[in-house]
Steps between C-alpha positions, in 0.01 A plus 500: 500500500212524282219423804673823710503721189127416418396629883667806479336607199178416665657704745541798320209525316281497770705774677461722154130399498472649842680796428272557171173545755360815562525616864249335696266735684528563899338283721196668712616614815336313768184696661550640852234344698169671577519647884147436684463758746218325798312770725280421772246790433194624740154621343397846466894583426598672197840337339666730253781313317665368184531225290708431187589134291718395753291515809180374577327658806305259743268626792367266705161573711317352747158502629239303726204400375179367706243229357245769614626837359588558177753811412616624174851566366600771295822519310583878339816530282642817343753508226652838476746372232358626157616179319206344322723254275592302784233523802559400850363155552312462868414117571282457807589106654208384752375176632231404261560787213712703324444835342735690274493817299732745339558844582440699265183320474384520098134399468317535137223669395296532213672431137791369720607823636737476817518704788773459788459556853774650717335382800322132596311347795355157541329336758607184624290150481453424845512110527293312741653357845333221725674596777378783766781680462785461220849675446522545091784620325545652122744648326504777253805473214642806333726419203557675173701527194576853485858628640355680795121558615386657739174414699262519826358244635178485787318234652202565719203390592141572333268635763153372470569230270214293583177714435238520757094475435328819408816754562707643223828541474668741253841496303710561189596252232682594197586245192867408667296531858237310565297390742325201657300425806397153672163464622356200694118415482310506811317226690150511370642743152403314204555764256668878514516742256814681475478918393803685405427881454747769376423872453735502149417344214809481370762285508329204409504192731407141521296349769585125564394213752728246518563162696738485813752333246886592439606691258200800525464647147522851594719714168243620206648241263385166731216657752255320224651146523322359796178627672244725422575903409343762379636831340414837740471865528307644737306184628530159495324220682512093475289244691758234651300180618643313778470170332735522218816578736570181686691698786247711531686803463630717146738714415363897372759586260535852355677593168575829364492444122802633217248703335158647537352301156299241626328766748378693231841791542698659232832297401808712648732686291769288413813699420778403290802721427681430144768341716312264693400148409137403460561259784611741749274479835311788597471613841224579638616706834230488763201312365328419797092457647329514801264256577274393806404095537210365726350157526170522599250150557278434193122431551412151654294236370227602675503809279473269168201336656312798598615644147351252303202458721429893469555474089259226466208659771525828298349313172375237633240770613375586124384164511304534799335838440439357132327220664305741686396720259377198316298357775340862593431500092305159592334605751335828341449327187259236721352785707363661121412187369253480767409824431400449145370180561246652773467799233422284155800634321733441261887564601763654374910452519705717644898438482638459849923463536411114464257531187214397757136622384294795616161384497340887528411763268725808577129730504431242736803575741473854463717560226446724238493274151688553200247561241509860450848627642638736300827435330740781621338587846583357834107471582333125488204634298101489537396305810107449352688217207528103585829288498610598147606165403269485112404794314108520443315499177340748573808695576551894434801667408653728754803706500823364604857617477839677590487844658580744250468224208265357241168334660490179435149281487421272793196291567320481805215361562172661501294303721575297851563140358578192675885384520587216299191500301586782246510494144794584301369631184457203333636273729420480901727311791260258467606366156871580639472240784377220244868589278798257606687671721784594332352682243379849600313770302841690431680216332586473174211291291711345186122471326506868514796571265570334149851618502813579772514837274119563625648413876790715446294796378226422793845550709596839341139617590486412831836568648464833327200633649535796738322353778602181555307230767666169631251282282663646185864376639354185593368342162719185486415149623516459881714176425717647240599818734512234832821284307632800406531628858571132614828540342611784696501256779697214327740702362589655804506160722730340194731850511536471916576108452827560236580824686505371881704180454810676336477784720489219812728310397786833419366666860684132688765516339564886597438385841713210435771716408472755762523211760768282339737846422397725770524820278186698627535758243326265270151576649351822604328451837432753724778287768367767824165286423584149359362201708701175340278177536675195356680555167286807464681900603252645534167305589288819604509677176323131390288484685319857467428372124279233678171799423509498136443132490240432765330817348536417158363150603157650696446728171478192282286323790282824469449507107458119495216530728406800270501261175323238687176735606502646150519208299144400719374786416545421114400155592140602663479727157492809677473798344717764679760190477456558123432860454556750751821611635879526420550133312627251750844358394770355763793444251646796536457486920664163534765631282563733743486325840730256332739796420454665861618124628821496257563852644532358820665172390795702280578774735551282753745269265613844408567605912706156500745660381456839378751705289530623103490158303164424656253822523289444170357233782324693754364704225427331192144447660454829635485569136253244421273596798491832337377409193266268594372733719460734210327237294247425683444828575409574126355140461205658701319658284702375174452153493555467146787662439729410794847403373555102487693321751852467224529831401459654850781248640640589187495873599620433841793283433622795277461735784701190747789548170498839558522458905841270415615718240463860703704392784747263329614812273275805558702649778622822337447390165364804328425299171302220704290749671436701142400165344259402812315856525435488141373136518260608769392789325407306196373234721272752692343627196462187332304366780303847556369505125375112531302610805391782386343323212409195673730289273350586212788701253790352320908498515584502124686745258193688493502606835679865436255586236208459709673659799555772291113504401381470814670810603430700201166443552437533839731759590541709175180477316323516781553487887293249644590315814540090565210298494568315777603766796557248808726272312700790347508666859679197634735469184586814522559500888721145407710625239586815720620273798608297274732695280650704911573151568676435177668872505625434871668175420661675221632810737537318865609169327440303807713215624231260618346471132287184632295679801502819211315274236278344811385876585395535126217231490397598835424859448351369200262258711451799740368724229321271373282369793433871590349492179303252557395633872444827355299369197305308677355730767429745202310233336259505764645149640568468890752318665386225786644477831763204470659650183491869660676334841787324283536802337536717796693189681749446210572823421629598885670120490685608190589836707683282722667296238659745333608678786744148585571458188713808439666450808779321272669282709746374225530514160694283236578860294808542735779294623428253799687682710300862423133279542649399848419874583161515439464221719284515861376299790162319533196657547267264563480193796899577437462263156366693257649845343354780272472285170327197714275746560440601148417182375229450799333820364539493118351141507205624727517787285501273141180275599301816628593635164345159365202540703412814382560388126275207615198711643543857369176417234281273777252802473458433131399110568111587452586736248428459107788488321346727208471766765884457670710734285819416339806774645 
């Protein structure tokens, strides 16, 4: 049939279609099932056993736990199979948590190395019970993948887990050991501060404080997640306020670290044999530290209150003796008032601290006047001459000069005349108080000259002469030389605007950042001596920057009542207002109470949060103090020829560059440090030859030729020595300290370039001022009591200073971890430490300074300026 032959073709080709497949691969065998092996296990037993991919290990524990104690669990695991492809896998089950790690443990270090650890212990998250008393169990799982690994396992409990107040408690942590602690804050506790100690630097660990939350981040590759931490060697110390842990308790957690890197240590040696993979672990055998942990109470409010109280009474109490010293000015100014009013006389100014008036002649008071001291002897001169405020006509010419030098002609006068009524060649005082009172008989008369060639000639004479007085350096307009000096003062207040509110704004958000990530390696505090208040870590290092702006402001209080009683003196047209003494101008003074009050104001944005970033803070005004200082030291008796306000910023923003640049990439750079030295060689001499010549020489491709003429002529031709001695002296005394300084920066190379370049302008100002001092008794001048008391008073309160200063309580040229070393306790009311202290002093120290710049020339106030000589 045709329908049965058509099926068993069908048939047959799908039986020779069958037999055409290839042999069809075995089916899997079905897996034997995994055996679970249970054990009821007992703490502080040691279980030695095996595991391999068909058995999975369970131990099951039990343990009471009160609502009133807290205990620790500690799980320790040893593998003593060596195979590090497939670890033994240790899952710990509890009530609330679960914890799990791998044995060999790899953690990762630096450039992704790995290093395995034969041996691990954790510490269990204890959860919390409501109950008095509460039976908990957990379970530790062993499984693994390997065919047969062997293992020990221990449970016990951790003795002192919970840390008492003020006792320590030592122990060892390593980076697959570590540690943590409970501690609970006590009734009336609002704050602790929690010390870990260790007598090895190395291995490097982790400090953390973390919330009583499950899991606890306690292995180096997570301890940063949650909390705040801070890297350690010897020392470390954090500040844990009660409020920001809601059970009023924290966790101290302590990491041992891969490697010793981020402490400041060498990297190990990582070996590789020409076998091994570049991922093969490293082990690190027996890495382990001893440390010692203490929580100790931090200070109490109280303390802030008495703190701040204390800060503000210690300046507050300038402005009381100030206000004293101005009332008992007052007073004895009334008391001679009377006394020349009952004697007919005229009076005569005297400068007190305040710029109040001294109403008697010095002859009168028993002082020796200045008309006939010699110039170059200590002595005050004849006692038989008047005040010595006019020359006479009839005046004779007496011998007066250096020791050992050239006379040179002085007049005295030759008769007893009456003050204020002598006549000055040609013209008297009397025609001088009829002048407006900005013009003076120094100044500059435009009728005088037809050309500025003929004024730039008349310069060349003057500034030239050998014997130089303060009216020759103060020729120019009184109103022309005030603006000028104005602008030191609005240049600096516009600088301090555009420089504080950046600098504000970047010192939140450090704090910001510090708070929000907890990484306290950002800033570097001292942390034995950091008093948080609010956002704020460290409040007392603040505060102590309170001095340089309440003493910056009573220094501008003092020269604006200084300005005030001048400019009535120019207003009741009186002469020694016009004529005698150093030239009155307050530009340069404000300038610098304004710069002593941005000192204060940027170190203490600077102590916000201190660390290598921020540094050119705290002492780009140091820098500007010391200029300014060294201004208006030479403004004295050079008026005229004082640098302007832009190119001494000018000057001192390239020294601030320099600051930046020296520690960003001077350490150990030999060719930064060659560069530097010879720019402050070049600088030094640059500056040297304009003083020397009083400004009057020229920078131009002639400038080797006459160098060379200049020596030819005065050293080969013939050997004649400088004309002016006393400014080569000090030139030649700068340039010496000068080029050590330059020659040990070169050699040493130090690392803190920015305090290096800071002790450069102030042995500068040093030398300079003992110039000054030195000149100026050898003159024949005298110094009055208030300036000789600041002097004596600064120079013991700048004892003092430096003495804290270099007590170096941290420093942002080393890892966080090595500053943490130089840390130390309080010293003071338990608030303040060493470098508190150091800012109390230096800004006592910095207005006495001021003080004495202020009143070092009172004596001079009744003195002709064509008789005060020019050094």
């Amino acid at each position: 049939m045709p329908g049965t032959g058509a099926a068993a073709l069908a048939w047959a080709l799908l039986a020779w279609a069958l037999l055409a497949l290839p042999p069809s691969l075995p089916l899997p065998q079905p897996r034997r099932p995994r055996r679970v092996a249970e054990t009821e296990a007992a703490f502080n037993t040691t279980y030695a056993d095996w595991v391999d991919a068909d058995l999975l290990n369970i131990y099951a524990f039990n343990h009471s736990v009160r609502r009133n104690r807290t205990e620790g669990v500690r799980v320790s695991v040893n593998v003593l199979s060596d195979h590090k492809d497939l670890p033994v896998l240790f899952v710990v089950r509890q009530k609330e948590a679960v914890v799990s790690f791998q044995v060999p443990l790899i953690l990762r270090g630096l450039y992704q190395r790995k290093y395995a650890y034969q041996e691990v212990s954790r510490t269990l998250c204890q959860p919390q019970t409501k109950a008095e008393v509460e039976t908990q169990h957990f379970y530790v799982d062993v499984s693994t993948l390997s065919l047969n690994a062997s293992y020990q396992l221990r449970v016990t409990r951790v003795e002192n887990f919970v840390l008492r107040t003020n006792e320590r408690f030592s122990f060892n942590a390593t980076a697959a050991q570590p540690q943590y602690f409970k501690y609970e804050f006590p009734e009336g506790v609002d704050s602790v501060i929690v010390k870990v100690t260790s007598a090895m630097a190395f291995p490097c660990s982790v400090i953390s404080i973390q919330d009583i939350l499950c899991p606890v981040y306690d292995l180096d590759n997570n301890v940063a997640f949650i909390g705040m931490y801070q890297t350690m060697t010897k020392k470390a110390a954090i500040t844990v306020q009660k409020k920001d842990f809601p059970s009023n308790s924290f966790y101290v957690v302590v990491v041992v670290k891969t490697e010793d890197e981020a402490c400041g240590g060498a990297l190990p040696y990582y070996p590789l044999s020409k076998n091994a993979s570049p991922d093969e672990p490293v082990d690190q055998h027996n890495r382990q530290k001893m440390l010692e942990v203490m929580v100790s109470p931090a200070i109490t409010s109280e303390a802030y209150v008495s703190s701040v109280l204390f800060c503000l009474g210690i300046f507050l109490s300038f402005y009381v003796l100030t206000l004293l010293i101005a009332c008992w000015e007052s007073c004895r100014q009334q008391k001679r008032r009377g006394l020349l009013a009952a004697m007919d006389s005229p009076s005569l100014d005297t400068a007190s601290l305040l710029g109040h008036a001294r109403s008697i002649p010095d002859s009168f008071l028993g002082h020796t006047p200045y008309d006939s001291y010699g110039y170059g002897s200590f002595g005050n001169g004849s006692s038989g001459s008047t005040e010595g405020v006019t020359d006479s006509l009839g005046s004779a010419e007496v011998p007066y000069g250096y020791v050992g030098q050239e006379q040179f002609k002085r007049r005295t006068p030759s008769a007893p005349t009456r003050p204020l009524s002598i006549a000055m060649g040609e013209r008297s005082l009397e025609n001088v108080a009829g002048r407006p009172r900005l013009d003076s008989l120094s100044s500059v008369e435009e009728d005088d000259y037809d050309t500025l060639a003929d004024i730039d000639y008349d310069k060349n004479v003057i500034r030239t002469k050998q014997y130089l007085c303060v009216a020759d350096l103060a020729r120019k307009d009184k109103r022309v030389l005030r603006k000028k000096y104005q602008i030191y003062f609005w240049n600096i207040a516009t600088i301090a605007v555009f420089y504080a509110l950046p600098v504000i704004q970047l010192v939140i958000t450090y704090q910001t950042v510090v708070n929000v990530t907890g990484n306290q390696d950002i800033c570097y505090y001292n942390f034995l001596c950091a008093h948080p208040l609010g956002n704020l870590s460290a409040f007392n290092n603040i505060l102590s920057n309170l001095g340089y702006i309440l003493l910056g402001l009573l220094f501008l209080l003092i020269i604006l009542q200084r300005e005030i009683n001048y400019n009535r003196a120019l207003l009741r047209n009186d002469a020694r207002a016009l004529e005698c003494g150093i030239p009155k101008h307050f530009g340069l003074f404000y300038a610098m109470g304004t710069a002593l009050m941005m000192e204060g104001l940027l170190s203490a944005c600077y102590h916000v949060c201190p660390n290598y970033t921020n540094f050119q803070f705290d002492t780009s005004f140091m820098y500007m103090i010391a200029g300014l200082c060294m201004l208006k030291l030479y403004q004295k008796r050079h008026p005229d020829i004082n640098a302007s306000a832009y190119s001494a910023y000018a000057c001192l923003a390239l020294v601030i560059f320099f600051s930046v640049v020296g520690v960003v990439f001077g350490k150990g750079n030999t060719a930064f440090w060659i560069v530097f030295s010879v720019i402050h060689i070049v600088a030094t001499l640059l500056l040297s030859t304009q003083l020397y010549y009083m400004g009057r020489w020229k920078l131009d491709s002639g400038i080797l030729r006459r160098i060379l003429h200049v020596l030819y002529t005065d050293c080969v031709r013939q050997c004649s020595g400088p004309m002016y001695v006393d400014r080569m002296v000090l030139l030649v005394m700068g340039n010496i300290i000068n080029w050590s300084l330059a020659a040990y920066g070169l050699i040493v190379r130090p690392n803190d370039f920015a305090s290096y370049l800071l002790a450069i302008g102030i042995c500068n100002l040093l030398l300079y001022f003992a110039f000054y001092i030195i000149m100026k008794l050898r003159s024949g001048e005298r110094i009055k009591l208030i300036p000789l008391l600041c002097i004596v008073g600064t120079s013991v309160v700048w004892g003092f200073a430096l003495f804290f200063f270099f007590q170096g309580l941290s420093t942002w040229q080393k890892t966080p971890a090595e500053s943490r070393e130089h840390n130390r306790d309080c010293i003071l009311l338990d608030f303040f430490d060493d470098h508190d202290i150091w800012h109390f002093l230096s800004s006592i120290a910095m207005f006495g300074s001021f003080l004495v710049l202020l009143t070092l020339d009172d004596d001079l106030d009744c003195v002709q300026r064509d008789k005060i000589y020019v050094f």
